[in-house]
C-alpha positions as MATLAB code, in Angstrom:
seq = 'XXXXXXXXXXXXXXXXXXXXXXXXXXXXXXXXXXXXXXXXXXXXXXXXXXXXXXXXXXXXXXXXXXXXXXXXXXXXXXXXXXXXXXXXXXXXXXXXXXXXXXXXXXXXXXXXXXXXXXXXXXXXXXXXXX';
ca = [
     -20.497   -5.556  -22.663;
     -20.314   -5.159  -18.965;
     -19.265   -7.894  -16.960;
     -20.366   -8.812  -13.501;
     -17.609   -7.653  -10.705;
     -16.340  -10.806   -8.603;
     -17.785  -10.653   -5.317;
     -15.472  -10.442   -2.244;
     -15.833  -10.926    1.452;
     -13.245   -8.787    3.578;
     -10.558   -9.597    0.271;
     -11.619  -12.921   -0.062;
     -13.408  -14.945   -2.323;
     -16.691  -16.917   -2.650;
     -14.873  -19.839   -3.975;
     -12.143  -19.372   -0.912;
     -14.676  -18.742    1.990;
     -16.225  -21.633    1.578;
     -13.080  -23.604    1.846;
     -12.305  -22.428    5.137;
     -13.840  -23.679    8.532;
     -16.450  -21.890   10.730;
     -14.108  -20.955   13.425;
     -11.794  -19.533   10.417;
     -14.453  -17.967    8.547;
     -15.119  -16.198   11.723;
     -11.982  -13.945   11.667;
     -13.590  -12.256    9.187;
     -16.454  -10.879   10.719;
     -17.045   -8.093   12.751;
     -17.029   -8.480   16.737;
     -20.542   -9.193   17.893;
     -20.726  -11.709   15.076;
     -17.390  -13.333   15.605;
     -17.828  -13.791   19.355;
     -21.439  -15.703   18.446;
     -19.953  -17.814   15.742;
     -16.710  -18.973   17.890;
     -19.235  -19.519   20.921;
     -21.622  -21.058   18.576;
     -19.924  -23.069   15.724;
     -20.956  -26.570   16.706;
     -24.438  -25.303   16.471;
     -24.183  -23.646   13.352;
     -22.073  -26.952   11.721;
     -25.026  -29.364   12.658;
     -27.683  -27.000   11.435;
     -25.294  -26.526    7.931;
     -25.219  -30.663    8.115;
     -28.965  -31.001    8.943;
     -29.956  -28.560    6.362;
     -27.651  -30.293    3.258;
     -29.059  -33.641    4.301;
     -32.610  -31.965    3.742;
     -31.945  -30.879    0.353;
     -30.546  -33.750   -0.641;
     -34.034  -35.754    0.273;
     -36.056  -32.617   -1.489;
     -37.415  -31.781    1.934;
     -37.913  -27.833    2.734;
     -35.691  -26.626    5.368;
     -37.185  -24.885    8.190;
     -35.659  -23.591   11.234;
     -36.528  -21.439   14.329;
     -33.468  -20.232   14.968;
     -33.136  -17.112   13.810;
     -29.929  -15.897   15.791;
     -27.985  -18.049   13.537;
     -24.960  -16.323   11.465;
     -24.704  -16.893    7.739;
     -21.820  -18.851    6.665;
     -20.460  -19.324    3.005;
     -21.869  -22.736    3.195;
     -25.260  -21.987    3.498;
     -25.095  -20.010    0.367;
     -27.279  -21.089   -2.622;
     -29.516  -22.887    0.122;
     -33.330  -21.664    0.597;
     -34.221  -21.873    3.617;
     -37.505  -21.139    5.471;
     -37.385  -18.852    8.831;
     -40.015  -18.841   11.577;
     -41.275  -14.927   12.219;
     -43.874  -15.842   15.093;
     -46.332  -17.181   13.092;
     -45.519  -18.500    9.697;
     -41.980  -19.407    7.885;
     -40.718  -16.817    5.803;
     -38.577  -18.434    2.879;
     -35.236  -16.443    2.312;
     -32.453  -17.671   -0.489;
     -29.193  -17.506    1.216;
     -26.827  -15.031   -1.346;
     -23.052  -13.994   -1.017;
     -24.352  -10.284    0.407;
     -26.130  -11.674    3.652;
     -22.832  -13.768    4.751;
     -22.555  -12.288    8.440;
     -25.751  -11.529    9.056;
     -28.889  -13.262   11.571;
     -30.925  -15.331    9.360;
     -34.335  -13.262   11.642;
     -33.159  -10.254    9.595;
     -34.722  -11.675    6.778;
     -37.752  -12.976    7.944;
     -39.514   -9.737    9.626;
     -41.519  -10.047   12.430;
     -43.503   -7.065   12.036;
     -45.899   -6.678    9.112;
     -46.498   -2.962    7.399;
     -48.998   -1.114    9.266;
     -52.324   -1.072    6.584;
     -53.979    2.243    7.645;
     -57.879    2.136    6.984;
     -60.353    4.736    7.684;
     -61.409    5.495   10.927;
     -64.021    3.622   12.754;
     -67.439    4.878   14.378;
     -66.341    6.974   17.855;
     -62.813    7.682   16.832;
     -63.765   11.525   15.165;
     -65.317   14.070   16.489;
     -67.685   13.790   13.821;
     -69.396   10.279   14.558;
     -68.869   10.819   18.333;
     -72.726   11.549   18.699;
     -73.563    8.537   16.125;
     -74.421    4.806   18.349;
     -71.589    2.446   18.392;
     -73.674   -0.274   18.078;
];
């Protein structure tokens, strides 16, 4: 039988990340996400807050912000990001801790080629575009 390996964050645990703070959780990141969470930690702490008080009353989380950094408290949570024009849902895991919550929720959809339309070959140049 093959167990599941314990996940670690930079040495550390789930269990122990998500005793630690914000500010302390952000020694563990890398530099362009530690400077946002130490400038940004209030901001992230009331959205964490907000969000738990929304689950508690079984309403959907939903959120625009999507420069926010993923802490280990938001793990387990499901939480809906705006891409522009709808909310994408995304289910915070252990393997997205440090990243944007935007990274989740693409902006761009995939490009659905169909065929070409009257004008655009050489072949249906002489045809009416009307």
């Amino acid at each position: 039988m093959v167990e599941k390996k314990q996940f670690t964050f930079r040495g550390k645990t789930l269990q122990e990340l998500k005793g630690l703070d914000t500010r302390e959780f952000a020694k563990y990141l890398k530099s362009r996400q530690r400077r946002f969470t130490l400038r940004q930690f209030q901001e992230i702490e009331n959205f964490v807050n907000s969000a738990d008080d929304k689950i508690k009353n079984k309403k959907p989380v939903k959120t625009h912000k999507r420069d926010l950094i993923i802490v280990p408290k938001m793990v387990g949570m499901k939480i809906q990001v705006y891409n522009g024009r709808n909310f994408m849902p995304v289910e915070i895991t252990e393997e997205t801790l440090g990243h944007r919550l935007g990274e989740f929720a693409p902006t761009r959809g995939k490009v659905k080629h169909g065929k070409a339309g009257v004008g655009a070959t050489k072949g249906t140049k002489a045809q009416s575009k009307k």
